[in-house]
N, C-alpha and C positions, 0 to 999 in steps of 0.2 A: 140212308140214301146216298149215292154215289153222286160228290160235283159233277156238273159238265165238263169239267177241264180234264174229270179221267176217262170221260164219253170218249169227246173228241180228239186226244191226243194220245199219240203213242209215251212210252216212258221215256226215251232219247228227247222226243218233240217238249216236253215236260221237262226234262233237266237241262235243252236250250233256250226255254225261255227264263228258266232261275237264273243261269248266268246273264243274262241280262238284265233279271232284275238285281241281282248279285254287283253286277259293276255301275247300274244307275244307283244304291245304295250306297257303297263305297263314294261315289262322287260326291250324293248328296250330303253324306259324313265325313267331309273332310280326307277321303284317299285313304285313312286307313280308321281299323274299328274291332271287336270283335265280336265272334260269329254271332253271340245272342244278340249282337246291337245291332248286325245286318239281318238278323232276322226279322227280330223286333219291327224294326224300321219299315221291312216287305209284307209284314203284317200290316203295319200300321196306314204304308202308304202306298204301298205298288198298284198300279193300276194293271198288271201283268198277271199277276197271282189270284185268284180269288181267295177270300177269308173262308170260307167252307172248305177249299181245297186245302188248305195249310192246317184246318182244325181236323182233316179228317182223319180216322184210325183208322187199322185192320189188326187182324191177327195173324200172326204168323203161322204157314202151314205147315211147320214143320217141330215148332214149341206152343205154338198155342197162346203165345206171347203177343200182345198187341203193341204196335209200333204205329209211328205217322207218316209214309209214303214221300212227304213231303221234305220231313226231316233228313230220311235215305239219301231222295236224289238232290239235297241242297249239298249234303257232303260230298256226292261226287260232281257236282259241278263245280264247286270249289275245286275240288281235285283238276279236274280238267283246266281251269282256268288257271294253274298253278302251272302246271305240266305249259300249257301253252302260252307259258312268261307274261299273263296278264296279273297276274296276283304274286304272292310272296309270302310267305310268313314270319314277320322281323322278331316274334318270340310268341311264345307259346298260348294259342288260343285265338292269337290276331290275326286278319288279314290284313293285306297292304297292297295297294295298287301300284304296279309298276310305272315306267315311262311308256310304257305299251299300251297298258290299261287305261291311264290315266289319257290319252289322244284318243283314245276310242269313240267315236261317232256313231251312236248307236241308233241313227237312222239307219245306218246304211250297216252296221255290223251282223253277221250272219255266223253265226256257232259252229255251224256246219262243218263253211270251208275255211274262218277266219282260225277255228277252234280246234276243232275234232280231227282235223287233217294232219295236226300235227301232236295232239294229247292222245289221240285211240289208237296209234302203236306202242305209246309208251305205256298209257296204261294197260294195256293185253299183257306187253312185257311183265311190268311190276305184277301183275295178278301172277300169271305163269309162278315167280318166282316165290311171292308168298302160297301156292298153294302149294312147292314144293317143299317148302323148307319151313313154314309156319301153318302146321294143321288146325292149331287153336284159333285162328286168324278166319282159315276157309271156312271152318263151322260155324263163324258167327254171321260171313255174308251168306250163307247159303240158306241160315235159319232166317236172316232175313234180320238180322239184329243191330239196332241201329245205336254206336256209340256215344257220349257227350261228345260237347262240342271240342274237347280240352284232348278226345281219344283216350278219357283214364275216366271208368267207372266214378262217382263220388255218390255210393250208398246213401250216406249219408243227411243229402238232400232231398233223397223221397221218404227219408224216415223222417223227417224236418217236417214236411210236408202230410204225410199220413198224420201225424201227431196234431198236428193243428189241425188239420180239418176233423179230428177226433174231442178238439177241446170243444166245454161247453161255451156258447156265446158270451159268456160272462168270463171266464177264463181267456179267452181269446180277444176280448177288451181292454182285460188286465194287462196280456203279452203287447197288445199295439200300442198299449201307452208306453210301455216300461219301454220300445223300441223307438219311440218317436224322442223320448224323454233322452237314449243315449245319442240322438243325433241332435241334442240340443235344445231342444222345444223344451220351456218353463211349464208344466203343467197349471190349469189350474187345478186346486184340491176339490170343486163342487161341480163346476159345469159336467157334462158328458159323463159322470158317475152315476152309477147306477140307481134308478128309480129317482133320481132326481127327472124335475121336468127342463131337460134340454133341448127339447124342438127337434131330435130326432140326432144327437150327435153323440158321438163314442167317446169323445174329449174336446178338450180345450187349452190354449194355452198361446205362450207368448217368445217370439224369438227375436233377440238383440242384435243387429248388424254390428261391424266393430266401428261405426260413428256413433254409436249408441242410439240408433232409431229403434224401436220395437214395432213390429208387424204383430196383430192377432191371427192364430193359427188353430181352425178346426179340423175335428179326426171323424172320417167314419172309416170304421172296419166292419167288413162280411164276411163270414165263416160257410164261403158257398163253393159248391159243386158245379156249378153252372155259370156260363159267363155273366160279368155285369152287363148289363145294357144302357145303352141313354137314359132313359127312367129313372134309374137310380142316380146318374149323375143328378137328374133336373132336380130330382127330391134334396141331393145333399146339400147342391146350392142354395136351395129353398131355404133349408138349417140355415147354413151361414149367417144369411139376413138378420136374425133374431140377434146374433152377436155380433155383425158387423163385422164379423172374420174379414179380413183381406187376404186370407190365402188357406186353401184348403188342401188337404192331403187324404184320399183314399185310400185303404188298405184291403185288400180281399187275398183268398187263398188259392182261388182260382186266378183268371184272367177278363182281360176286357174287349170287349166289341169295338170294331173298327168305328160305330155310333158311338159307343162312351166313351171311345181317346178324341173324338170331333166333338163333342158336346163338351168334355173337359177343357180345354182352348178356347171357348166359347165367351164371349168377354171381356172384361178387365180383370177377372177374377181364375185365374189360371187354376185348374187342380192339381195336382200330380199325384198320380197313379201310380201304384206300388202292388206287383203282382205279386205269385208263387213266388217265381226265379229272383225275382227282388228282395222279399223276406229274407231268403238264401243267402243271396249275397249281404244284405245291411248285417244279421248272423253273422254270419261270420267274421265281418267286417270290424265288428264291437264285441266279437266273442260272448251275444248274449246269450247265458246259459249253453255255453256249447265250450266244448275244451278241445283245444286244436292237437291235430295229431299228425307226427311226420312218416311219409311213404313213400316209398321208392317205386320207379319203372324200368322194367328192364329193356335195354337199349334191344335193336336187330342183332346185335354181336351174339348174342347168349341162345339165338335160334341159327345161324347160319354156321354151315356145314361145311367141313375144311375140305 
């Protein structure tokens, strides 16, 4: 079923409201961030967006490929918002809000004529020029194919990702401790092990501040398809209790409902959420089971024509 938000709005009317919620993001993060964190963020918190409208897919009519509408027109409002010196890119993957951006009153800011009036000649221009001189480029907007955030394929993430949601619940138990264990958490050896009676947790364990206070720390992980919902936050808290955990950490394969990032926050007892795209990056981050490899992008030079 198709949002409202694709009912009622044209695709332009739908990439000036992203930049809006694009630079109330950016504000609310500190002026600059990168693209998954302003995403993340208009997921988690825009009152502009609707969360159906961001989870939704299509396929492409031209590959058969399914993409997220939402993903598309974020990158070209970014675009846009570049183009019309509100934004910046200080290295690779970030945005950054300018002195421009950054005074933006967005009561009163209008995309339109604050935005478009001076970013949709340039961008027609730059299209013009990549359709003439970069054909690899025009075939991928026209299939409708939408890049990471970084504009460099990384395979390797959805093969990250297939593979885990292909491990058995017990193998994918084994992977969230060995991962929680490289970010420092003391396991314990019995809690949260399997077929022990742990009240419903994945793990257990204990992490040392450098005052040497020790906080208890419980794990659950789900090996799901579908998003978590509040529910399962309220149940994992439930867990905790039995161990008096002070601080919990979620781990799923998928992602979370705009109800279980507000039910997580809910108390004295903070969760933190760890989705796909996080796995990914913590991965990488600790090179768990993964062997890092170096690769090159070829600059515009090596496509433009003398």
């Amino acid at each position: 079923m198709k949002p409202k938000i694709m009912k009622e709005y044209t695709t332009i009317e739908r990439e000036n409201l992203i930049m809006k919620a694009i630079i109330k993001s950016l504000l609310d993060l500190g002026g600059v961030a990168d693209r998954k964190e302003i995403k993340r963020d208009i997921y988690d918190n825009s009152t502009l967006i609707p969360e159906d409208y961001i989870d939704f897919t299509r396929a492409s009519k031209q590959t058969g490929a399914e993409y997220k509408p939402f993903s598309y027109q974020f990158n070209f409002a970014v675009k846009h918002l570049l183009l019309a010196d509100y934004v910046r890119y200080p290295r690779r993957g970030e945005v950054e809000l300018t002195e421009k951006g950054r005074k933006v009153d967005l009561e009163t800011f209008d995309p339109v004529h604050d935005v478009r009036i001076v970013s949709q000649p340039a961008m027609d221009k730059n299209s013009g020029k990549t359709k003439s001189k970069n054909p690899l480029i025009e075939a991928k907007l026209e299939n409708e194919i939408v890049e990471n955030e970084d504009g460099v394929e990384e395979v390797w993430r959805d093969q990250l990702k297939t593979a885990l949601k292909g491990m058995s619940p017990a193998k994918f138990e084994i992977f969230a401790r060995g991962l929680i264990n490289k970010m420092g958490i003391d396991l314990d050896k019995t809690i949260g092990m399997q077929n022990s009676a742990d009240g419903g947790l994945d793990g257990f364990g204990y992490i040392t501040a450098d005052d040497f206070r020790t906080t208890r720390v419980a794990l659950q992980a789900k090996r799901w398809e579908g998003k978590v919902g509040s529910p399962e936050i309220d149940k994992f808290r439930g867990a905790m209790d039995k161990y008096n955990a002070e601080y919990g950490v979620f781990i799923t394969t998928s992602d979370y409902s705009r109800s279980a990032t507000e039910a997580s926050r809910i108390g004295t007892r903070v969760i933190t959420l760890i989705n796909g795209d996080d796995i990914c990056d913590l991965v990488a981050r600790y090179e768990f089971y993964v062997t890092p490899v170096t690769t090159y992008e070829l600059k515009e030079f090596y496509y433009e024509e003398e």
